[in-house]
C-alpha positions in Angstrom: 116.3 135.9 227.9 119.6 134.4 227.4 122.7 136.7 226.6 123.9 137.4 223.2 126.6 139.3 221.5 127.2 140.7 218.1 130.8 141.3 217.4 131.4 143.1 214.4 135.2 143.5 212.7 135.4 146.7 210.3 138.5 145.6 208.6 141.3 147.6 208.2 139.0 150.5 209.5 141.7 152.4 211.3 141.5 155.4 213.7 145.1 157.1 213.5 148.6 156.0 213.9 149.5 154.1 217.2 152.8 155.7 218.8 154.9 153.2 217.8 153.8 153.3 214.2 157.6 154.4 212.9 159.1 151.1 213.7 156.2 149.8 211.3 156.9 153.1 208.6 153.0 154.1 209.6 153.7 157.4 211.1 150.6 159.9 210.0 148.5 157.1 208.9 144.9 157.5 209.8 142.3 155.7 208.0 138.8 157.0 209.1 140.3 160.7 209.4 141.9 160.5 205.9 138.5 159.7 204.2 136.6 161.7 206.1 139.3 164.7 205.2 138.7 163.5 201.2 135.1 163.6 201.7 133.8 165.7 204.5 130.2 164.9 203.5 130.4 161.0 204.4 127.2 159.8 205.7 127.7 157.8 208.7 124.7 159.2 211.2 125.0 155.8 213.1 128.1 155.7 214.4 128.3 158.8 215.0 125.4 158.0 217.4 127.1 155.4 218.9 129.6 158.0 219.6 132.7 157.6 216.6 133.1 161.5 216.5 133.6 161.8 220.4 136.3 159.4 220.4 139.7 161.7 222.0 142.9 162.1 220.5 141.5 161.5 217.0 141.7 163.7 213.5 137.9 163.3 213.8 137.1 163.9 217.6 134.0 166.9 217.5 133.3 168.7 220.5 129.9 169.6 219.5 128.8 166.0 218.8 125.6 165.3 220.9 125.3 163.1 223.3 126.1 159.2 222.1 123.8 156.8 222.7 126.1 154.0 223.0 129.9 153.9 224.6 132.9 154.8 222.6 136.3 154.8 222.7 139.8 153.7 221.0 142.6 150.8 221.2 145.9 150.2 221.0 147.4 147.1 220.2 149.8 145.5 222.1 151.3 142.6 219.8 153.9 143.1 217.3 152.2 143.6 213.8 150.0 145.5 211.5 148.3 142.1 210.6 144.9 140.6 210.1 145.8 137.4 212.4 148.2 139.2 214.9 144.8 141.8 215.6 142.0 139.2 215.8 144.3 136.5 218.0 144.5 139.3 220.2 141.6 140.2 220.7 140.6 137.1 222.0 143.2 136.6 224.3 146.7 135.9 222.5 149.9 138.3 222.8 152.1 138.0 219.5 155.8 139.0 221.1 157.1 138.1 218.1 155.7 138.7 214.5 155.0 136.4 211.8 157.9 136.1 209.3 157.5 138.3 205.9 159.5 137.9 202.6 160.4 141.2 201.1 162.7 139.4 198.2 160.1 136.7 198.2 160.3 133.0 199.2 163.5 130.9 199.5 164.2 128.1 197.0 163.6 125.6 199.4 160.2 126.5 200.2 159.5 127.1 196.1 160.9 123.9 195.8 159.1 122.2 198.3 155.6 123.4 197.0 156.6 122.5 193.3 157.4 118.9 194.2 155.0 118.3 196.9 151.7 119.7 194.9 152.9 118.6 191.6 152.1 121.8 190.0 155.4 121.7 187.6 156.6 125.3 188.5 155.5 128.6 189.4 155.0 132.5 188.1 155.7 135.3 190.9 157.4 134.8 193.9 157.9 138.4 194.7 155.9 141.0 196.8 153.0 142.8 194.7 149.5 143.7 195.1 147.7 141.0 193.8 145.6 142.8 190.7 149.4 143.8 189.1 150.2 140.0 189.6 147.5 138.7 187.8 147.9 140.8 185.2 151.3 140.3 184.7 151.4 136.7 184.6 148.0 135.9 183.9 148.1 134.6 180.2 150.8 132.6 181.2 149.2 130.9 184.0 146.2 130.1 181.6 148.7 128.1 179.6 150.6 126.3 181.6 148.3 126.4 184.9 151.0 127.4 186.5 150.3 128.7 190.2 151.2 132.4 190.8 152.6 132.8 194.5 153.5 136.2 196.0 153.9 137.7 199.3 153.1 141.5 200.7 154.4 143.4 203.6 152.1 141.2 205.7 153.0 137.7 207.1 151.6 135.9 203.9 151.7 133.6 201.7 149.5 133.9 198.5 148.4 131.6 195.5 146.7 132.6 192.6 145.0 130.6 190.5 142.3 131.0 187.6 139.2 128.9 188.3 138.5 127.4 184.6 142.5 126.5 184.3 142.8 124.7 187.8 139.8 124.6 189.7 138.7 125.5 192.7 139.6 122.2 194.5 143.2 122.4 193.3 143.4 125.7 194.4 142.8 124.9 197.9 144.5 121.6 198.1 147.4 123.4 196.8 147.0 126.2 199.8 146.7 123.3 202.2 150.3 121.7 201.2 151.6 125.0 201.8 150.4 125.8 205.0 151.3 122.1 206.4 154.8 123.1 204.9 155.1 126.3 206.5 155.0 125.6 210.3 158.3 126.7 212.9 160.6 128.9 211.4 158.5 129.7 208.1 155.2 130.0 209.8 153.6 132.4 207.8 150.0 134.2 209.7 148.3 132.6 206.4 148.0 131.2 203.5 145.4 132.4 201.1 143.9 130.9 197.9 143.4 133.9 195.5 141.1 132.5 192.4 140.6 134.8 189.4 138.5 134.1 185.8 139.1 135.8 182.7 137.1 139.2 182.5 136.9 140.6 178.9 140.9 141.1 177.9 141.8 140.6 181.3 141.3 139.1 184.4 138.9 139.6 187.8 139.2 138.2 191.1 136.5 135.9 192.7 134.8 135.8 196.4 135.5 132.0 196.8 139.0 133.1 198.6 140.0 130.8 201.2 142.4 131.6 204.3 144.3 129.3 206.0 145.8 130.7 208.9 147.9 128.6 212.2 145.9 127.2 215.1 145.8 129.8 217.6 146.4 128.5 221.9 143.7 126.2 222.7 143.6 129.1 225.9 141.2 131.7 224.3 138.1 133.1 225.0 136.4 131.7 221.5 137.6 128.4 223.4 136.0 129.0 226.8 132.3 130.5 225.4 132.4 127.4 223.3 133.2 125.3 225.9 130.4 126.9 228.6 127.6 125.5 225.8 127.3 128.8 223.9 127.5 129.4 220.2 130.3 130.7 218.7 128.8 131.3 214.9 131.4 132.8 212.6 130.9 135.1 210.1 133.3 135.8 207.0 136.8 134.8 207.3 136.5 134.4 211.0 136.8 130.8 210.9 139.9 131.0 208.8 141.8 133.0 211.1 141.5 131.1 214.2 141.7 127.8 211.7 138.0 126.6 213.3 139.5 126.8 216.8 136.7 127.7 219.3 133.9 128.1 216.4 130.7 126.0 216.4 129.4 126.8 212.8 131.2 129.2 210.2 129.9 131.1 206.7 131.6 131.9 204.5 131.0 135.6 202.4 131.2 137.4 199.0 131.0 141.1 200.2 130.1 143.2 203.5 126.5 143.3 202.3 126.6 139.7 202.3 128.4 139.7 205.9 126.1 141.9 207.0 122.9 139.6 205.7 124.5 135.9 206.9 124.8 138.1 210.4 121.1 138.7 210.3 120.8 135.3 209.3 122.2 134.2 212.3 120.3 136.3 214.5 117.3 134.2 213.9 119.5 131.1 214.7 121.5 131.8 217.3 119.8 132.6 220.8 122.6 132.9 223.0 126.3 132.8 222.4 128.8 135.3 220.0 128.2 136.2 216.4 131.4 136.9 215.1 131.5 138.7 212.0 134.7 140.1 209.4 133.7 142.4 206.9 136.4 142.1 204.9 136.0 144.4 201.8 137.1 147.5 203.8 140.2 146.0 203.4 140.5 144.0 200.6 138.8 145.7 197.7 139.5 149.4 199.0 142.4 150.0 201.7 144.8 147.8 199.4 143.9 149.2 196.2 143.9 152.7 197.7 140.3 153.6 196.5 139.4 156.3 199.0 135.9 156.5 197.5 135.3 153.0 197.6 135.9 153.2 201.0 133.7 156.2 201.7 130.7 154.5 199.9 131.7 150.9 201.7 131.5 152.9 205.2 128.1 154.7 204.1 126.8 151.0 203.1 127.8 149.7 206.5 126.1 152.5 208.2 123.3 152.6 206.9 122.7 148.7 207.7 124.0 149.4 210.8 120.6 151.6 211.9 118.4 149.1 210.9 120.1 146.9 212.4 120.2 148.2 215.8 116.5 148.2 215.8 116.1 144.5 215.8 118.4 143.9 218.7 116.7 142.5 222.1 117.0 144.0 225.4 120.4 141.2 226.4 122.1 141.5 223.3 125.5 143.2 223.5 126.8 145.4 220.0 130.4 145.3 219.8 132.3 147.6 216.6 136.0 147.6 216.2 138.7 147.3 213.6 141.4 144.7 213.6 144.3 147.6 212.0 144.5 150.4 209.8 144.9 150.1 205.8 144.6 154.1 205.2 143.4 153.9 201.3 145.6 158.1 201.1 148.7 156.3 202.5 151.3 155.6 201.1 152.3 151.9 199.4 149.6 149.2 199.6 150.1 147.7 203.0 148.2 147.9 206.2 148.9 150.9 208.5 150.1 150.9 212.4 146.6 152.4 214.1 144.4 152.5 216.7 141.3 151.3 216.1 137.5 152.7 217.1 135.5 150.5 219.6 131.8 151.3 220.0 129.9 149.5 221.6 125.7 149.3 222.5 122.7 147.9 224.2 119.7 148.6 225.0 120.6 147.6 229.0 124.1 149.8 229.1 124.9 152.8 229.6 124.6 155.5 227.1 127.3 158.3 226.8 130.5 156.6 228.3 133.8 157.3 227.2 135.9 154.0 227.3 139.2 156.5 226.7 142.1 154.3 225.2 142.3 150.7 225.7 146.0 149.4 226.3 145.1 146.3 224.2 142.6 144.6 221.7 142.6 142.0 224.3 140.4 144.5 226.5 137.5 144.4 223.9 137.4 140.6 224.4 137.8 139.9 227.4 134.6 142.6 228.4 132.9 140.2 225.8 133.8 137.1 228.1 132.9 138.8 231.0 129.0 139.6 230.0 128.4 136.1 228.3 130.0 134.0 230.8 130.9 136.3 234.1 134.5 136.5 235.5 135.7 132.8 234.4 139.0 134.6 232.7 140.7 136.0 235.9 143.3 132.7 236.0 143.3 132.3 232.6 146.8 133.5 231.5 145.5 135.8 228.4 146.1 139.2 228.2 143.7 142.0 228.8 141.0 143.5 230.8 137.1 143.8 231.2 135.8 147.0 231.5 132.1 145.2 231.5 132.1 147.3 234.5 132.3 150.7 233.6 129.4 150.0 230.7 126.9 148.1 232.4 
């Protein structure tokens, strides 16, 4: 039976500040520990199977936890960022030394400029750092007369539009999003561009699923690249595909929630034989760490688990679970940005072992490169990338 793994991206699910979280403003951060500290009675049986409350040196490490039944551990990250592009490019291989430039006054007037002549779109409302709900709703009934873009920024390496789906459309929305990330390459390379489409919702306004990211090409040199390449399937779930901007992916989905990740994942399990299933769940993140709805995020990681056990069931005896986060966005924290963390690795199959503690991983680029290792054997040794398998110590 031909080898098959199932990488799954909790994002934003964090598992306590990293020790250089100051330089980032993150220190005390802790994003699993801080809900579980709100709500104690969270019910997450599954990963605590796979061994999430044995993990050392976190808030929620329990000496009494039973024995795991899968192998556990925690990682650092080795790049320079907090970001969801900086975590997933290293994780398959690619060291950011230096991070992707942010604009905490906003964008220059050349780049506004730029956009406004080169899309046409006759000006534009924002142009400042906000969460994107306050944006909408500050400029929204202007925008729906003049169809105006919205642009903003966050503390993250971005560059966002927001549009309203009955006043410019879809299509425009993205064509608009794909000026702007030919425009910002070199010095004003944002990590992405993202088209943020909203409708009217009684007296105000609600945003959509249909958002798009647009991120930079990562290095051909990656280990996406190299399974591809071998005549495996890489099948990306969520925003995957954005983020790596297609590189190394052989088919790509696109999502509306986690339960929907969670069911085009399934989906591909009855498509794909042999390869990687690479899956974002995205709403972690998006709908509950940024808005800082702490019981959102409880129920979100209660809906995962809970999937997650029926899940495991239908795996075959050479497929290869993989759980991890890509940063923190602790929802008790304060601000709205993402938070400086570790994040919790868990891993299972029904041919590893069970019980083993992984300790902490120097780099995201270790959960990776184990990947490469089972699919494909040792083929990364010369590569260049960062990171280590420790396929060795699991199997």
């Amino acid at each position: 039976m031909a080898k098959r793994v199932i990488w799954i991206v909790l994002d934003s699910v964090g598992a306590g500040y990293l020790p250089d979280a100051d330089k980032f403003g993150d220190m005390g951060s802790d994003t699993i520990g801080h809900i579980l500290d709100n709500y104690p009675d969270t019910k997450i049986p599954n990963m605590r199977r796979l061994g999430l409350g044995k993990i050392s040196g976190t808030s929620f490490y329990d000496k009494e936890e039973p024995k795991a039944i899968g192998c556990y551990g925690k990682s650092k990250e080795m790049s320079c960022g907090k970001d969801t592009t900086t975590g997933h490019w290293e994780m398959i291989g690619i060291y950011t030394k230096n991070p992707f430039p942010t604009y905490p006054d906003g964008f220059p007037d050349e780049i506004i400029d730029r956009f406004i002549e080169e899309t046409g779109c006759g000006g534009i409302y924002g142009n400042k750092v906000a969460s994107g709900v306050t944006i909408i709703e500050e400029y929204g009934e202007e925008h729906m007369e003049t169809g105006y873009p919205i642009v903003y920024t966050s503390a993250d390496s971005v560059y966002q539009i927001a549009a309203s789906e009955e006043k410019v459309g879809l299509d425009n929305l993205y064509n608009m999003c794909r000026v702007a990330r030919n425009m910002l390459q070199g010095e004003h390379g944002v990590g992405r561009v993202i088209a943020r489409p909203f409708v009217r919702k009684g007296d105000g306004f609600e945003r959509t699923s249909n958002r798009r990211d647009y991120a930079l090409s990562p290095s051909e040199n990656n280990i996406l690249n190299r399974i591809k390449n071998a005549g495996l399937t890489v099948a990306a779930v969520g925003k995957i595909s954005d983020i790596f901007n297609g590189v190394g992916i052989s088919c790509e989905v696109h999502t509306t929630s986690n339960a929907d990740g969670m069911l085009k994942t399934e989906e591909y399990m009855k498509s794909v034989d042999s390869g990687l299933i690479f899956t974002n769940l995205v709403d972690f993140d998006m709908k509950f760490g940024h808005r800082r709805d702490v019981l959102g995020y409880k129920n979100a990681l209660e809906e995962f688990d809970l999937w997650l056990g029926n899940f495991m069931e239908t795996l075959t005896d050479e497929d290869l679970l993989v759980i991890n986060a890509d940063h923190g966005c602790d929802p008790t924290y304060k601000g709205t940005d993402h938070t400086r963390e570790h994040v919790p690795v868990l891993i299972y199959g029904k041919n590893i072992k069970q019980d083993v503690d992984l300790g902490t991983l120097e780099s995201f680029a270790d959960i990776g490169k184990t990947i490469e290792d089972y699919l494909l054997g040792e083929t990364y040794k010369e590569d260049g990338n960062i990171g280590k398998s420790f396929l060795a110590s699991i199997v």
